[in-house]
C-alpha positions as CSV (number, residue, x, y, z in Angstrom):
1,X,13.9,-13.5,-25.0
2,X,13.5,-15.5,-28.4
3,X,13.1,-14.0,-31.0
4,X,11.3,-15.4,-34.2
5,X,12.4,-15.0,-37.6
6,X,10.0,-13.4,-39.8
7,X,9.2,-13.8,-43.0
8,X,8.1,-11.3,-45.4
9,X,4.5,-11.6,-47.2
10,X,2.2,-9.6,-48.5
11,X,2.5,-6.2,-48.3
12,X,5.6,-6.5,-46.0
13,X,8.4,-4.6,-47.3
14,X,11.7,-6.4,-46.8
15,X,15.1,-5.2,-48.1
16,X,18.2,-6.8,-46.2
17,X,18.2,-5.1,-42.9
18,X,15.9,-2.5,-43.4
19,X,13.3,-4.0,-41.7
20,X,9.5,-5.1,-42.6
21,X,6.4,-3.8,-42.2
22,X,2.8,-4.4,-43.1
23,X,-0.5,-2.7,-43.0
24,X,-3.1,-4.2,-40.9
25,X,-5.8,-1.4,-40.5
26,X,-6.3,2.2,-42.6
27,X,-3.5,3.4,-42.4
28,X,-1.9,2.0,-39.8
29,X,0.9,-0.3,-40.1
30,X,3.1,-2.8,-37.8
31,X,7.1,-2.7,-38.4
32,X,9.9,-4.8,-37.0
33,X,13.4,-5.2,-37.7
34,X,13.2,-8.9,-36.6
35,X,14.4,-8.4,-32.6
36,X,11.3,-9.5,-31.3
37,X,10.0,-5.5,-31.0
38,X,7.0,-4.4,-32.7
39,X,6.1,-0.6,-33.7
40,X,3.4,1.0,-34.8
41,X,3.1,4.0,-37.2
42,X,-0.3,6.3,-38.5
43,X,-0.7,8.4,-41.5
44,X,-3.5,10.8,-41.0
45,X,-3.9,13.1,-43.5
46,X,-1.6,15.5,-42.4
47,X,0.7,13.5,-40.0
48,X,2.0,10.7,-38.6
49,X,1.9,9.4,-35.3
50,X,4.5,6.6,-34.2
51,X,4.4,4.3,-31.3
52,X,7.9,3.3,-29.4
53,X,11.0,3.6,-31.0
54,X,12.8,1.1,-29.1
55,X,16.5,2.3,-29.4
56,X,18.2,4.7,-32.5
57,X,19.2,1.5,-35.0
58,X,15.3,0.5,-34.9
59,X,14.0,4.1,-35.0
60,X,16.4,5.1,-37.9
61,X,14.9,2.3,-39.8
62,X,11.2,2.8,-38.9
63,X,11.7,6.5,-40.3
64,X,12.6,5.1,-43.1
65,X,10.1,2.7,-43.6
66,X,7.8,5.7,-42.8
67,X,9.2,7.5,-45.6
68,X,8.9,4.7,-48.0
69,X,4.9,5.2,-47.5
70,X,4.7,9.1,-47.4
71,X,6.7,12.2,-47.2
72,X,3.8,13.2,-44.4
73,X,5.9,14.8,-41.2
74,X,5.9,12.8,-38.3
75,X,4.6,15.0,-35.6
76,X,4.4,12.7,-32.6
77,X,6.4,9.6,-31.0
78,X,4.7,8.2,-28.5
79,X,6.6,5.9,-25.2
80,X,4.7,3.4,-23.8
81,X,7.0,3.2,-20.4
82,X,10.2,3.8,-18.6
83,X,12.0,0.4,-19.2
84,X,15.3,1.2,-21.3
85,X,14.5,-1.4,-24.4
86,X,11.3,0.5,-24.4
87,X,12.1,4.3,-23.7
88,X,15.2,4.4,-25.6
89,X,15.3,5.7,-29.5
90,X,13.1,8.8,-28.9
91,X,15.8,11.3,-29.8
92,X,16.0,10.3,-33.7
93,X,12.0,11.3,-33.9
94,X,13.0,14.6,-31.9
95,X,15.6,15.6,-34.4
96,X,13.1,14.6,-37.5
97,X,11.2,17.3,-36.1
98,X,8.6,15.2,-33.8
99,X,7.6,15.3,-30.5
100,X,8.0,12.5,-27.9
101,X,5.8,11.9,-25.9
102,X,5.9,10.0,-22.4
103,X,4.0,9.5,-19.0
104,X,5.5,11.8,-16.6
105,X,6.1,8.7,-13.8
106,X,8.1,7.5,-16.9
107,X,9.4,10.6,-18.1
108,X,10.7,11.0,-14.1
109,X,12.4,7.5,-13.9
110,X,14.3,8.1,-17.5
111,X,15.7,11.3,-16.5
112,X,17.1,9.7,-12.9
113,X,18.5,6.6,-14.8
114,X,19.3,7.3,-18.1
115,X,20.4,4.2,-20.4
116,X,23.0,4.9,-23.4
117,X,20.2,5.7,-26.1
118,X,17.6,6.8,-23.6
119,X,16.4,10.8,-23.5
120,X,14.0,12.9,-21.8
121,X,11.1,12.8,-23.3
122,X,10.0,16.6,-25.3
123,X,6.5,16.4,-23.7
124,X,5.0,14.4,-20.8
125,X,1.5,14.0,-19.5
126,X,0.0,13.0,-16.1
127,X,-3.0,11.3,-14.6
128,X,-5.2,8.2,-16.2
129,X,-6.0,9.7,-19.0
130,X,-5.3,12.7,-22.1
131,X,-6.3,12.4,-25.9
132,X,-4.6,13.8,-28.6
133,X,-5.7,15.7,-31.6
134,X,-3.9,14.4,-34.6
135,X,-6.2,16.2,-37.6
136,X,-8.5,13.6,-39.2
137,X,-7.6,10.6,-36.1
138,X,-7.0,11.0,-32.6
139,X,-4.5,9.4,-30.0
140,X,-6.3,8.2,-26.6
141,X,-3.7,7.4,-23.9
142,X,-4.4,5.8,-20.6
143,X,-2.5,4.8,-17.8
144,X,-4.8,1.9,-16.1
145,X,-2.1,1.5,-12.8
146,X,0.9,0.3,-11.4
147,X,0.5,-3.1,-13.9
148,X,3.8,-2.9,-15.1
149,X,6.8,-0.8,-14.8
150,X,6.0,3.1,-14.6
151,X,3.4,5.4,-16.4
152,X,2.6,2.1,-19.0
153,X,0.6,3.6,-21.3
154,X,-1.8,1.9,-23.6
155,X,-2.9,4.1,-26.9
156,X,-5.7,3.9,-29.1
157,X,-6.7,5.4,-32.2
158,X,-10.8,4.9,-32.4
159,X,-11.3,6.3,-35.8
160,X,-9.1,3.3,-37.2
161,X,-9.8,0.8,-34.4
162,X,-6.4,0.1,-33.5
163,X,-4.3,0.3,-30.5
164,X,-0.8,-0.1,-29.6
165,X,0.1,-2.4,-26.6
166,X,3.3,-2.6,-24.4
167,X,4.2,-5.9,-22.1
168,X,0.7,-6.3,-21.3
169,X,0.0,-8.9,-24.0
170,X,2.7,-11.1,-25.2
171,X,0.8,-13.2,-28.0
172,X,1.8,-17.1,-27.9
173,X,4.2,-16.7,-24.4
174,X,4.3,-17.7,-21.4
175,X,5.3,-14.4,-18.8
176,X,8.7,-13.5,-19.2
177,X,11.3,-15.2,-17.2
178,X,10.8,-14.0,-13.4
179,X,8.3,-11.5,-14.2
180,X,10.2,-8.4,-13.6
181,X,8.8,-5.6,-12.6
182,X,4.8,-6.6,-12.8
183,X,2.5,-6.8,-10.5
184,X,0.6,-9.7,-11.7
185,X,-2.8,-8.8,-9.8
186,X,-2.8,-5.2,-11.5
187,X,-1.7,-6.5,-14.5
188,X,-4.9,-8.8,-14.6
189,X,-7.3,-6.0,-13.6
190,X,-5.6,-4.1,-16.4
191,X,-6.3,-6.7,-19.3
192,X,-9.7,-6.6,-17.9
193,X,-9.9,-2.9,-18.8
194,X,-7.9,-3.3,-21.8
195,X,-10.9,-6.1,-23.6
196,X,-13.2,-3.1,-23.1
197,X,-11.4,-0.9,-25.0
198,X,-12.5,0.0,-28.8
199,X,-10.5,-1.6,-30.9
200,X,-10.5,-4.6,-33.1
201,X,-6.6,-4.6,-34.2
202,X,-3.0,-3.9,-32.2
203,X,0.2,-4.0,-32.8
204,X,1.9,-5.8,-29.2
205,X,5.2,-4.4,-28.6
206,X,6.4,-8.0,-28.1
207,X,4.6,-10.8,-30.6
208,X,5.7,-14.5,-30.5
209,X,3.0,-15.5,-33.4
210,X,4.6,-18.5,-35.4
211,X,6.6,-17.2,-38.8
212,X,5.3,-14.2,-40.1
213,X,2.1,-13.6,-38.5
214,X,3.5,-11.0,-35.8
215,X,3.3,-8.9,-38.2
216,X,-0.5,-9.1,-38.4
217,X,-0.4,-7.9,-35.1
218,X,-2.6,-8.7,-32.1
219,X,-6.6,-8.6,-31.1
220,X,-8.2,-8.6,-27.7
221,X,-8.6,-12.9,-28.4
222,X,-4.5,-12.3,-27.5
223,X,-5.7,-10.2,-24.4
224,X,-8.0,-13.0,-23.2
225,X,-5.7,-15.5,-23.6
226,X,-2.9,-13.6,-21.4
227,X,-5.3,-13.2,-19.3
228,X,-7.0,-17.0,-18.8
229,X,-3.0,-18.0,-18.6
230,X,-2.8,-16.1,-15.4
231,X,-5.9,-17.8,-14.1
232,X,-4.6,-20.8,-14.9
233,X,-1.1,-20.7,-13.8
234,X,-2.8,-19.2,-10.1
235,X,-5.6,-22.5,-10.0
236,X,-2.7,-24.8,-10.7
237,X,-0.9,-23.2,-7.7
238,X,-3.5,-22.9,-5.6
239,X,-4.2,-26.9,-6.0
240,X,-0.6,-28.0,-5.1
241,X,-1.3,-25.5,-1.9
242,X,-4.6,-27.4,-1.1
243,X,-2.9,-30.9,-1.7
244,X,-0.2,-29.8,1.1
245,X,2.8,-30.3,-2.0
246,X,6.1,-28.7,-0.2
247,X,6.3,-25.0,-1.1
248,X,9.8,-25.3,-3.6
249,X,8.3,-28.2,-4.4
250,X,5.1,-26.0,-6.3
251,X,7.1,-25.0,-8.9
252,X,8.0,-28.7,-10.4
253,X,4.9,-30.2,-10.0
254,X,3.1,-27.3,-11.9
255,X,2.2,-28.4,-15.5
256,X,0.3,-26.4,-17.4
257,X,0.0,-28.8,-20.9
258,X,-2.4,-26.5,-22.8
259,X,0.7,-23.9,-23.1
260,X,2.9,-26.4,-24.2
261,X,3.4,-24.6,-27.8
262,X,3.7,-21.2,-25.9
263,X,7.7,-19.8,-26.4
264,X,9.0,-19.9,-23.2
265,X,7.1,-22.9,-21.8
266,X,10.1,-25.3,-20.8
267,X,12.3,-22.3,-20.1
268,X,10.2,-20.1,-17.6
269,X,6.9,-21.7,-16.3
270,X,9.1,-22.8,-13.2
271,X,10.2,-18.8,-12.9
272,X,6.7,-17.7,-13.5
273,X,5.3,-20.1,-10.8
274,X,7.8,-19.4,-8.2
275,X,7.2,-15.7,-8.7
276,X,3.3,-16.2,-9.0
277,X,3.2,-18.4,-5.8
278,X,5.5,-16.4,-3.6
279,X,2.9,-13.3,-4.4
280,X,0.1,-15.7,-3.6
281,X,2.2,-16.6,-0.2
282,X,3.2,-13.3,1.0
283,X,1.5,-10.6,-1.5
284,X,2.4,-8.4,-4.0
285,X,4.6,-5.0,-3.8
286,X,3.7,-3.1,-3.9
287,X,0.3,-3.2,-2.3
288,X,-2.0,-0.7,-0.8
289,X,-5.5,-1.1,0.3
290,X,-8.4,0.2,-1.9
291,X,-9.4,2.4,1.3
292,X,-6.2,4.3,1.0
């Protein structure tokens, strides 16, 4: 994945490695330590909430940066998913007296493949749906589907309009690579759901905004655009089908100019469309019908 270098502005807090963050809603704040992964932290009046820890060297750092605001405890860490550069970190948050919190497809994955920094999660919670009680703000999760790897949650906070997004949208990138692990049509129905949600700033796990503007975070015009890239990866595709162009031939002729500026463009719009086209050509997996 590249990674862009951030710079530090206004009210960013930068010192060596430490990390920065910045504030972009009430109380709510963005924090990176330049890798490319973004968290989110809250301070409530009484608490803190934090979203992914990523793996111990990040999370160490985030507490800090969290301490560097307020001496409030942090009662919950919240896990988007079970991918390991996702689900991994939880344990400094446990041992600073929080509780982590996971889907329980994602809890069940982590405990039957554990990475080196991964651990089972201190609380998990099922179905499409469960809010949190966090004082004076509230944490909403839902799991919209099998969009990307297991038990992806997406969390907002309503009384600050914010929400904290995993993988689903990838401000100013193309898809990753070969797509691992999506399921593209779910994971357009998802973003679908996701613009209705009430929020009017996020912080994306994964932000490719030029300098430092990642740390602004993301809005739903991100979502849309994520979305409409789909779209218009599948038209392209579905032209060279309709113009008879030789199936491993798709991926060459597809030019999509308008992401040109995207990261990722020259190295993985051929990946995407191969993996795009073959779902078109012989459907996703998995895939059940709505009946069932």
């Amino acid at each position: 994945m590249c990674v862009a270098l951030l710079i530090f502005a206004t009210w960013s807090h930068a010192a060596d490695d430490t990390g920065a963050m910045r504030e972009i809603g009430a109380g709510v704040y963005s924090f990176t330590i330049g890798e490319g992964n973004h968290s989110m932290f809250v301070v409530g009046a009484d608490n803190v909430a934090v979203f992914e820890p990523f793996h111990s060297g990040h999370a160490q750092k985030l507490l800090a940066a969290i301490r560097s605001v307020t001496d409030k405890p942090v009662s919950h860490a919240f896990i988007s998913h079970n991918h390991w550069d996702h689900s991994s970190g939880g344990q400094v948050f446990t041992e600073a007296g929080a509780r982590t919190v996971m889907h329980e497809l994602a809890a069940a994955w982590v405990e039957a493949n554990p990475g080196r920094d991964s651990a089972p999660p201190d609380a998990t919670w099922s179905g499409s749906r469960k809010d949190i009680d966090m004082g004076d703000f509230s944490v909403e999760m839902r799991y919209l589907g099998i969009n990307h790897g297991l038990g992806l949650t997406v969390f907002t906070i309503p009384e600050r309009k914010a929400a904290f997004i995993a993988d689903l949208v990838t401000p100013n990138r193309v898809m990753f690579s070969v797509v691992p692990d999506f399921n593209i049509g779910e994971w357009e129905r998802s973003l679908g759901e996701l613009l209705n949600l009430d929020f009017d700033i996020a912080v994306c796990s994964h932000n490719e905004r030029p300098g430092d503007e990642a740390l602004n975070g993301c809005t739903k015009t991100h979502a849309e655009e994520e979305r409409q890239f789909i779209r218009d990866l599948r038209n392209a595709i579905i032209a060279e089908f309709a113009k008879g162009t030789r199936f491993m031939a798709i991926p060459k002729a597809v030019r999509l100019p308008q992401y040109e500026h995207w990261v990722g463009y020259d190295e993985w719009l051929e990946m995407n469309t191969y993996r795009l086209m073959t779902d078109l050509f012989m459907g996703p997996f998995p895939w059940i019908p709505d009946a069932q």
